[in-house]
TORMAR-867650 format. One line per 5 residues: their letters; for each residue x, y, z of N, C-alpha, C. Coordinates in Angstrom, 2 decimals, always signed. Layout:
A) X,Y,Z,X,Y,Z,X,Y,Z  ...;
// end
This chain:
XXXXX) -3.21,-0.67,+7.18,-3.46,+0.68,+6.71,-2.53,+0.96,+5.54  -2.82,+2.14,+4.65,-2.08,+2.38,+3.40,-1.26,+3.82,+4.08  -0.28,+3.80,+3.38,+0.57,+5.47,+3.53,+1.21,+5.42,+2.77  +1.30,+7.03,+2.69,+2.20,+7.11,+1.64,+3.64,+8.38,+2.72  +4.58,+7.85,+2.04,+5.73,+8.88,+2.93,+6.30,+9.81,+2.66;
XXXXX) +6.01,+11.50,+2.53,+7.09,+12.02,+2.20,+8.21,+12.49,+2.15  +9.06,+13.44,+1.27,+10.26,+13.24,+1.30,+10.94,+13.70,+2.07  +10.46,+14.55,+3.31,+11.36,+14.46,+4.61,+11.29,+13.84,+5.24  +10.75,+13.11,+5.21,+10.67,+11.30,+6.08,+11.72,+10.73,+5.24  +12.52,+9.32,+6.25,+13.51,+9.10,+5.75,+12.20,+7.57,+4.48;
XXXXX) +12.98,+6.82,+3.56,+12.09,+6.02,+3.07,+12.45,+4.49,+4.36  +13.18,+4.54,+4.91,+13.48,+3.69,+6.26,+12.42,+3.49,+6.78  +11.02,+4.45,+7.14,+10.09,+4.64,+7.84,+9.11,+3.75,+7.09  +8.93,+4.02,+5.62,+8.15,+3.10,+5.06,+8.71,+1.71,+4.90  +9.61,+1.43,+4.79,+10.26,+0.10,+5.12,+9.80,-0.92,+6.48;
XXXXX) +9.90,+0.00,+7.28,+9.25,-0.44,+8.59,+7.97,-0.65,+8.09  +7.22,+0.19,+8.11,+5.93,+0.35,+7.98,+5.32,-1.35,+7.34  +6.23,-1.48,+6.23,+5.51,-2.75,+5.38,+6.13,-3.83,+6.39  +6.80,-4.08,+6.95,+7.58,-5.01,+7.96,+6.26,-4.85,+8.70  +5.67,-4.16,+9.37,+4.27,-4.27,+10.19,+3.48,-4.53,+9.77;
XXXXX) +3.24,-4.94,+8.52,+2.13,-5.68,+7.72,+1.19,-4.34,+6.93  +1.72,-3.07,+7.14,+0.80,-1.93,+6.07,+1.19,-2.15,+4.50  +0.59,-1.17,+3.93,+0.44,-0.85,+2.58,+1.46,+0.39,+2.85  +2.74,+0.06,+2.43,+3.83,+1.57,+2.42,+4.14,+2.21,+1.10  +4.42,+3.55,+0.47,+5.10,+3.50,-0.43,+5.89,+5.09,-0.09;
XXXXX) +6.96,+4.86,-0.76,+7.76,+6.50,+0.27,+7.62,+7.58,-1.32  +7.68,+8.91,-1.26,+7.82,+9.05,-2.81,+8.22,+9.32,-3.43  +9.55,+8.98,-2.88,+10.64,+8.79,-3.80,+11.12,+7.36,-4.74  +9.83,+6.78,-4.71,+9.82,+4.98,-4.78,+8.80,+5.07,-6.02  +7.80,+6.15,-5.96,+7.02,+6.02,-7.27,+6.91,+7.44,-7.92;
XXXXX) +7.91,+7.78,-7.97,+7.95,+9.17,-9.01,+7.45,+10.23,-8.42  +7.14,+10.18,-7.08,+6.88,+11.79,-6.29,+8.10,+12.44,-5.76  +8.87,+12.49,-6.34,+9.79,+12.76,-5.56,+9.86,+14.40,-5.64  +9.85,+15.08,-6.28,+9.29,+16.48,-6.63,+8.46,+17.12,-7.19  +7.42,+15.56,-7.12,+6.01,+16.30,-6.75,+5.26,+17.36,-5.61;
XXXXX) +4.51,+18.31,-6.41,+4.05,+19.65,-5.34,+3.21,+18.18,-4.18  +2.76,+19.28,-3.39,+2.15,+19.11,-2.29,+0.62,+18.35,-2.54  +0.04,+19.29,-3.29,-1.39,+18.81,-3.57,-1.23,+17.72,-4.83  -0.13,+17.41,-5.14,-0.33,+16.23,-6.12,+0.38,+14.94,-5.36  +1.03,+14.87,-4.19,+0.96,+13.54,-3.34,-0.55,+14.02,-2.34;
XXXXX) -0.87,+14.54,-2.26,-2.66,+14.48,-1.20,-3.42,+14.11,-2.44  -3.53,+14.14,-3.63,-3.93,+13.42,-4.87,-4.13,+12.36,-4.76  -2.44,+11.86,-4.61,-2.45,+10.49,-4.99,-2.76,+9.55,-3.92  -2.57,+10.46,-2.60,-2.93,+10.01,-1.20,-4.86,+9.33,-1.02  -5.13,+10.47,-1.88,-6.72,+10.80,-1.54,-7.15,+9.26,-2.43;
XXXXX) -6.59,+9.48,-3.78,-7.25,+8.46,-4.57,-6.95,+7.17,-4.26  -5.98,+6.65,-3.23,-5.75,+6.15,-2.75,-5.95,+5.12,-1.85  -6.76,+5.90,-0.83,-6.83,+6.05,+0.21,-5.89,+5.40,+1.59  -4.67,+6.74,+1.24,-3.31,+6.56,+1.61,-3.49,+7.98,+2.94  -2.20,+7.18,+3.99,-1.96,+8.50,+5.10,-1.12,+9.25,+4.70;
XXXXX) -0.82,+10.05,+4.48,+0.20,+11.27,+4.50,+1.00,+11.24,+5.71  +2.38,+10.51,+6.01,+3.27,+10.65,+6.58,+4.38,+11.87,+6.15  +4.27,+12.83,+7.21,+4.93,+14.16,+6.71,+5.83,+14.45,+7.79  +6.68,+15.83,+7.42,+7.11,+16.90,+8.34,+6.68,+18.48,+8.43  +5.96,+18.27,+6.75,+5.54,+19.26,+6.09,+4.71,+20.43,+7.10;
XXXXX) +4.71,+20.78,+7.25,+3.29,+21.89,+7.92,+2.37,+22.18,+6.49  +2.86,+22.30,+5.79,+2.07,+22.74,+4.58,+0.73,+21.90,+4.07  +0.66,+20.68,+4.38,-0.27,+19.66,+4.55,-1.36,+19.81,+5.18  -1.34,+20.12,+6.44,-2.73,+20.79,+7.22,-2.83,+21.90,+6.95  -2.16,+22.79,+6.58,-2.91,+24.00,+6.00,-3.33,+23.82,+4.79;
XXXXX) -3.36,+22.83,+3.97,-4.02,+23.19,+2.48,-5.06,+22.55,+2.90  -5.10,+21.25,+3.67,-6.82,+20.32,+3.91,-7.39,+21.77,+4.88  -6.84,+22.32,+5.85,-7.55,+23.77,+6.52,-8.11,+24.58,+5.27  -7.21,+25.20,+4.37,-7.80,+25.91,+3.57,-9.14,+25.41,+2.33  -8.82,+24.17,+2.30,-10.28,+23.93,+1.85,-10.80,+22.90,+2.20;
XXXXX) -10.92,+23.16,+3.22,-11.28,+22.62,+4.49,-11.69,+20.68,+3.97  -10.53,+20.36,+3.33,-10.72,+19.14,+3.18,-10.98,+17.61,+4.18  -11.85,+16.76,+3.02,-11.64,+15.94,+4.38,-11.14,+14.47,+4.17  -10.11,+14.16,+3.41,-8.93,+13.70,+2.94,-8.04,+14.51,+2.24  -6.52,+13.63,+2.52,-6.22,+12.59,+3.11,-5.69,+12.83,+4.46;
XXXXX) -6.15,+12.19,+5.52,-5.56,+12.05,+6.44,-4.12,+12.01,+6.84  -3.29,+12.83,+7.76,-2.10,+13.51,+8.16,-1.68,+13.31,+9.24  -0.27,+12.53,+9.09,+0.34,+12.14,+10.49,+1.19,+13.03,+10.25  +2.09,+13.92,+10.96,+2.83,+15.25,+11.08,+3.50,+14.88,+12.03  +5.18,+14.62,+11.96,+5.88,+14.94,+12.92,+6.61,+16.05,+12.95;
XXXXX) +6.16,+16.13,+14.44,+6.84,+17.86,+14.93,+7.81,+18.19,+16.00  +8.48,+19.16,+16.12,+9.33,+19.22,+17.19,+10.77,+18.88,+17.14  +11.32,+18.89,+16.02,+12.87,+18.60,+15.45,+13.47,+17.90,+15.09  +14.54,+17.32,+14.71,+14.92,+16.20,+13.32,+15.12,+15.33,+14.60  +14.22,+13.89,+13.92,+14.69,+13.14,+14.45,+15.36,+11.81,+13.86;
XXXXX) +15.96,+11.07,+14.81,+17.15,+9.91,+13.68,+15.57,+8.84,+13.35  +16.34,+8.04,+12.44,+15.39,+6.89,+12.58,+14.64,+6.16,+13.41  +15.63,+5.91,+13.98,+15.05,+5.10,+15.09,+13.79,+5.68,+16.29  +14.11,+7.37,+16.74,+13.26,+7.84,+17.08,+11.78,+7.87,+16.32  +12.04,+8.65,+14.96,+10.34,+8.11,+14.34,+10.30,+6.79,+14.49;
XXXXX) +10.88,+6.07,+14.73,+10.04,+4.50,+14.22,+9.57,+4.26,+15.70  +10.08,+4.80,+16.71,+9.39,+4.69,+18.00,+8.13,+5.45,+18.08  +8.25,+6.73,+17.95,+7.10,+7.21,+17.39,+6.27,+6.90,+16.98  +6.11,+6.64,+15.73,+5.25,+6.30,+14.66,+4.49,+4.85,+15.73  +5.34,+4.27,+16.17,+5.13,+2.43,+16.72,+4.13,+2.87,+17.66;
XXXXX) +4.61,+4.47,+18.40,+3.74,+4.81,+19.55,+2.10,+5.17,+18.82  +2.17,+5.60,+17.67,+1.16,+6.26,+17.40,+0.40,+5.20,+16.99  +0.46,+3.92,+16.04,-0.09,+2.90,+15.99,-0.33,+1.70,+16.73  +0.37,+1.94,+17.82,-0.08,+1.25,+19.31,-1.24,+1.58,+19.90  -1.38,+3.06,+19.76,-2.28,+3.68,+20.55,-3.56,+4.45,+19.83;
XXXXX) -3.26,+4.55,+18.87,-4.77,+5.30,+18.01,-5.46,+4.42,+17.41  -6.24,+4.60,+17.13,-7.54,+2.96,+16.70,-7.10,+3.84,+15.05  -7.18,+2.70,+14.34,-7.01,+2.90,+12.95,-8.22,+4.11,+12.43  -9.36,+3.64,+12.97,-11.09,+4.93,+12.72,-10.39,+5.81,+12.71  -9.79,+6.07,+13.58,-9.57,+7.43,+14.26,-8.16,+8.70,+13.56;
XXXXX) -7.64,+7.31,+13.31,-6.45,+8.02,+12.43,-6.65,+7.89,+11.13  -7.90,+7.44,+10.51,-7.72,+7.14,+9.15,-8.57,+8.86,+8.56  -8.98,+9.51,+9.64,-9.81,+10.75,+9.04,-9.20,+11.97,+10.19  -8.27,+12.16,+10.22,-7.86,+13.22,+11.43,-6.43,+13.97,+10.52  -5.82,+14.65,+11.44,-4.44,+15.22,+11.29,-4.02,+15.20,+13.03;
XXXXX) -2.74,+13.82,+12.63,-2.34,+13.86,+13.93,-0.89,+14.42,+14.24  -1.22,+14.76,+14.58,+0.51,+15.92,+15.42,+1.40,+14.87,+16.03  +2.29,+14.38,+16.26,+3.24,+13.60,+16.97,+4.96,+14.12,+17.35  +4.65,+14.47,+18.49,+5.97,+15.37,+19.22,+6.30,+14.11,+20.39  +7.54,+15.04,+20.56,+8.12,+13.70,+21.43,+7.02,+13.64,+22.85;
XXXXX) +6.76,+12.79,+23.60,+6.15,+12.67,+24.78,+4.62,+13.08,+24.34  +4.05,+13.57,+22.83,+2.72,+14.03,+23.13,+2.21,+13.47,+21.57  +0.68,+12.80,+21.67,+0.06,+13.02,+20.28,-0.59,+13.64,+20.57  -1.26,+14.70,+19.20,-2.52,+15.44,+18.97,-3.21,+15.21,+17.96  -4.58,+14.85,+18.10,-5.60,+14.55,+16.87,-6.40,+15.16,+16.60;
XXXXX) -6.54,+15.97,+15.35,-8.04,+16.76,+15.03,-8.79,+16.25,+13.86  -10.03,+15.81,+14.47,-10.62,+15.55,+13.54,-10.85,+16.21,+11.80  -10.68,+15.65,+10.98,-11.23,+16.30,+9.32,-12.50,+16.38,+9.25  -12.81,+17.66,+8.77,-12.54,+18.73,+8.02,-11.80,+19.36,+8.76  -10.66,+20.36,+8.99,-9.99,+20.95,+9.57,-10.62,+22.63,+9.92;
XXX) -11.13,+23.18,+10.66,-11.67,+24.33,+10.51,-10.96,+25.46,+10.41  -10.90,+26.84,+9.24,-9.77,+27.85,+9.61,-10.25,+28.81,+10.30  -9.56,+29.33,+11.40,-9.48,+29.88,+12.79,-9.77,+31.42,+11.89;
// end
């Protein structure tokens, strides 16, 4: 799979990531580093890269227009060290079929994933 990482993710995460045989890039590695929001889901989209975030701001802009890339892994629920996301993350690609995560926004808290399918609908 491709991702791209942003910058509240540590770039450690994408490091791993290519150690597992993905397509990583963090973006602080190719000039996103203070790039807005909708210009890494850009580069995500044209891509066809995951959005590894902390952001909340990510599912609400694919909600607001009701997009249906790029797909959003979101960790939630408080800072965690490295090593915890990389358990995480290990949990989430252990267990979600690539289909499934390549078109969703998945939530990942400690002890729980959540997946909603894209387009995201606003409530």
């Amino acid at each position: 799979m491709k991702f791209i990482v942003d910058m509240p993710i540590s770039p450690f995460l994408s490091k791993r990531l290519v150690e597992r045989g993905h397509d990583a890039i963090h973006c602080s590695e190719v000039g996103l580093a203070k790039a807005a929001d909708e210009e890494i889901m850009t580069r995500a989209r044209s891509e066809g890269r995951i959005v590894i975030t902390a952001d909340l701001d990510f599912p609400r802009i694919l909600a607001l227009t009701q997009g249906e890339a790029p797909a959003v892994l979101l960790f939630r629920g408080g800072n965690y060290s490295e090593k915890e996301m990389q358990a995480m993350l290990n949990g989430v690609l252990d267990h979600v079929k690539e289909e499934d995560l390549i078109c969703s926004v998945t939530v990942v808290e400690k002890g729980r994933i959540r997946r909603t399918r894209l387009p995201l609908r606003q409530k």
